[in-house]
C-alpha positions, 0 to 999 in steps of 0.5 A: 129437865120438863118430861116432855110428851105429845098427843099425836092424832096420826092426821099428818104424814109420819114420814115428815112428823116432828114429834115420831122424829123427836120419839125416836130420838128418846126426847118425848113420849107420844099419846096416842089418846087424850086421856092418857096424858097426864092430868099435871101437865101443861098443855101448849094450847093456841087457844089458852088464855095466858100465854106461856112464860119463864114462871111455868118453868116448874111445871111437871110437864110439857105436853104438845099437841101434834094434831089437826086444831080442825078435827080437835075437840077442844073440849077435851083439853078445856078442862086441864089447868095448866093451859098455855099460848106460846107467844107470838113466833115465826115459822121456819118449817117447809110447810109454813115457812115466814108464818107467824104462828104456824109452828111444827110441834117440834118449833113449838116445844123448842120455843116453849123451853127456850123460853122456860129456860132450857135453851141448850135443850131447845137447840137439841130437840131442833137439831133432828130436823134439817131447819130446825136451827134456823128457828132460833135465828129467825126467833132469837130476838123475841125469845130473848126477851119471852125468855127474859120476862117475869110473867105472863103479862110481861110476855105479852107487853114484849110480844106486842112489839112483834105483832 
């Protein structure tokens, strides 16, 4: 089982924030500063340039960043290794519902370990919040294939028949 943790920046309501919903249920660690997370992570990253897949299943860590990519200094994440982009994915939450790629932190950790190969997990951590099953339907057709694909590269061929 991937430890999971999360930077929170405190920039979102913490009555409706999924990561201090998914702490309080015993799923994750939040930090509270960037340089407390740990340095063998990997950090789901919208601005990586690989994209996650099923060989990342070894990492040590998975880290998200519950924050406002506004007011993110990018700078200060650009130098971990393991930096990934989750594929391309719909949003079902209240606030960007029929986005593409507009997860909540708690849909992009969901589809990170899907796709890692934790799926019971996934539906778990999406069972804390009321839509959250609703992610999988909506997404269950490219995280099949994402989670089905040997590399990188392969993710990215099957993510192209979405786009």
């Amino acid at each position: 089982m991937i430890p999971l943790y999360a930077f929170r920046d405190n920039s979102c309501d913490p009555r409706k924030c999924t990561v201090k919903k998914l702490e309080r249920a015993g799923f994750l660690k939040i930090f509270q500063k960037v340089q407390q997370i740990p340095r063998n992570t990997l950090i789901l990253d919208p601005t990586a340039e690989q994209a996650l897949s099923p060989a990342d299943r070894l990492v040590k860590s998975l880290t998200v960043l519950d924050c406002s990519w506004e007011v993110l200094n990018i700078g200060a994440i650009s130098s971990w290794r393991i930096r990934r982009a989750l594929p391309f994915l719909m949003a079902v939450n209240p606030v960007n519902f029929g986005k593409p790629c507009k997860l909540s932190s708690v849909e992009a950790v969901a589809g990170a370990l899907y796709i890692m190969g934790e799926k019971e997990r996934a539906g778990e951590l999406l069972s804390k919040v009321n839509w959250g099953i609703r992610f999988l339907e909506v997404n269950k057709e490219p995280l099949e294939l994402y989670a089905s694909a040997k590399d990188s590269t392969e993710v990215v061929k099957y993510q192209a028949l979405f786009i």
